[in-house]
C-alpha positions in Angstrom: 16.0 -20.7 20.3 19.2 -20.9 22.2 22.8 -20.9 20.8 24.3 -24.5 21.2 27.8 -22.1 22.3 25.5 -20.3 25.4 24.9 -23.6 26.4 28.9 -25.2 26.4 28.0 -27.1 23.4 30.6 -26.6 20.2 29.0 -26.1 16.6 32.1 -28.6 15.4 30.8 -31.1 17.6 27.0 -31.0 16.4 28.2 -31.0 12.9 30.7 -33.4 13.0 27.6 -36.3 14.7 25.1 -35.4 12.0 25.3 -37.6 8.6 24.1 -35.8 5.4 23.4 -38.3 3.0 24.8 -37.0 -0.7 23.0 -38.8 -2.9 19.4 -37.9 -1.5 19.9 -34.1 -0.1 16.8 -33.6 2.5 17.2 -30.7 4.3 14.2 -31.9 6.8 16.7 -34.8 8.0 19.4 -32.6 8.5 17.1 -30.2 10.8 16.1 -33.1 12.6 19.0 -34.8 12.7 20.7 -31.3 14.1 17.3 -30.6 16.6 18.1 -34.2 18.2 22.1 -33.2 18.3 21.0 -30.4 20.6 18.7 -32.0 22.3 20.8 -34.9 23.7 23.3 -32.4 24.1 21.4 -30.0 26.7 21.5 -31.4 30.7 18.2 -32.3 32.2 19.3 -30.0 35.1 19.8 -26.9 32.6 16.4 -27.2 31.8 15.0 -27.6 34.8 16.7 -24.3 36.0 16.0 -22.5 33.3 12.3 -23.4 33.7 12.5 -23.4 37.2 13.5 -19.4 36.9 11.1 -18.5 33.9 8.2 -20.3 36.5 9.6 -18.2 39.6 9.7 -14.7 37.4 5.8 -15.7 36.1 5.2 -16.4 39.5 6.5 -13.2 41.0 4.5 -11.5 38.0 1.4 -13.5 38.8 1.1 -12.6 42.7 2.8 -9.0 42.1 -0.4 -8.4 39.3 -2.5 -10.0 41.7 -1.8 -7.5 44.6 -2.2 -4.5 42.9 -5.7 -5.9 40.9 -6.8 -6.4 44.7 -5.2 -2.7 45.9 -6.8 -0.8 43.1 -10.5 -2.5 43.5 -12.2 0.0 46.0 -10.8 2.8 43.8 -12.0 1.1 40.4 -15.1 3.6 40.5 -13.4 6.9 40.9 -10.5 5.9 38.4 -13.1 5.4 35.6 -14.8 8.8 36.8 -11.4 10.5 36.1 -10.4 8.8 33.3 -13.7 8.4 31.4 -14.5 12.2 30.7 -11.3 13.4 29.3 -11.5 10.2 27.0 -14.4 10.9 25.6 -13.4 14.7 25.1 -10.7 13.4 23.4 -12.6 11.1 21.2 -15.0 13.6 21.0 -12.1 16.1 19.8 -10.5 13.6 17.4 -13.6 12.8 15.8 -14.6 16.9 14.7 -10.6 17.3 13.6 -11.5 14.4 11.6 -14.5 16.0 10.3 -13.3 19.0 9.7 -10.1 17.2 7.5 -12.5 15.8 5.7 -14.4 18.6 4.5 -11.1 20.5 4.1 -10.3 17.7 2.0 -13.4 17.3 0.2 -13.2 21.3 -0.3 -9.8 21.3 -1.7 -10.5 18.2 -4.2 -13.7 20.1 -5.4 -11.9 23.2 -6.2 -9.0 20.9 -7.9 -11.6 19.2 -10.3 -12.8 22.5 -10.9 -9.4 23.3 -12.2 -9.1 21.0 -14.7 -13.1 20.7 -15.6 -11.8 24.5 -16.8 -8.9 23.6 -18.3 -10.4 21.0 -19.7 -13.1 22.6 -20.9 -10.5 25.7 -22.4 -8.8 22.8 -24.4 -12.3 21.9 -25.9 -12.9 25.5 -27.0 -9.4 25.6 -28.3 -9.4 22.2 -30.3 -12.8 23.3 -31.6 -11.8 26.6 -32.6 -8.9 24.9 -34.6 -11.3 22.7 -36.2 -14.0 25.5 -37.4 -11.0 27.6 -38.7 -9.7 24.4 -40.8 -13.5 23.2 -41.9 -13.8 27.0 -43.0 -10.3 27.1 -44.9 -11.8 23.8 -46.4 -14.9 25.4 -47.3 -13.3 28.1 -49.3 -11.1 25.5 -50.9 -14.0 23.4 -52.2 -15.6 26.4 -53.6 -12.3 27.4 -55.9 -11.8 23.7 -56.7 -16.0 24.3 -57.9 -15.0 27.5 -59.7 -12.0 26.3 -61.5 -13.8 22.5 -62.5 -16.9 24.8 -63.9 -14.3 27.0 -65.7 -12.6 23.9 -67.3 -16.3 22.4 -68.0 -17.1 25.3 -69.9 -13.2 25.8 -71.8 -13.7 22.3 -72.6 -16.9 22.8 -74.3 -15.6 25.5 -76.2 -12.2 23.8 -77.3 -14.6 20.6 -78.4 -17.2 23.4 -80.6 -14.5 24.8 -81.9 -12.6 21.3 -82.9 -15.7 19.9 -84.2 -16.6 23.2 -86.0 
């Protein structure tokens, strides 16, 4: 969009023709109201230059494309010959770099899972390790807690014959 200054208009002037109503704000009318400031504002003959040039440059674009399309057309065949085998080496190229990137890839995440499948399976051993030691200290300490509950079975049987004896 153009500036309203490029064009010899003053921002004070726009603003000072548009009316903002206070009590209902709409920001829509205000863009309107400014678009047709700068509108009104702009000479028919600025546009028409302006357009008038962009038109000449697309035109000059146009017929300048034009001729060298029509120039390059007997040597269409022998551009593709030249350019069509080093492409498709290079696609050709690209695609087993690719390949191999991949399998380098795949080849380096394989040996990472293997890491921690190992460390995870070391952590396993470990935990279950811990666990066989503390069910075995257990085990010992059921069969005291058997031992001494059979040894107060038996001194309370012998405290009760000899208090009802």
């Amino acid at each position: 969009m153009d500036d309203p200054q490029k064009q010899g208009l003053s921002e004070k002037a726009v603003v000072d023709k548009i009316k903002i109503d206070y009590k209902n704000v709409s920001s829509a009318d205000i863009m309107r109201q400014i678009k047709e400031e700068i509108g009104k504002e702009i000479s028919p003959e600025s546009r028409t230059a302006s357009t008038a040039v962009k038109e000449k440059r697309n035109g000059m674009k146009s017929f300048v494309r034009t001729v060298l399309v029509q120039f390059m057309r007997p040597f269409r065949p022998f551009i593709k010959i030249l350019i069509h085998e080093p492409y498709q080496d290079l696609v050709r190229g690209i695609e087993e770099r690719l390949q191999r990137l991949e399998q380098k890839k795949s080849d380096e995440r394989e040996k990472e899972y293997i890491k921690l499948l190992y460390g995870l399976s070391h952590n396993i051993v470990v935990e279950l390790t811990k666990l066989k030691i503390e069910v075995d200290d257990l085990r010992v300490k059921v069969s005291i807690l058997e031992k001494e509950f059979e040894n107060f079975k038996k001194r309370e049987r012998a405290l009760e014959k000899h208090v009802f004896k």
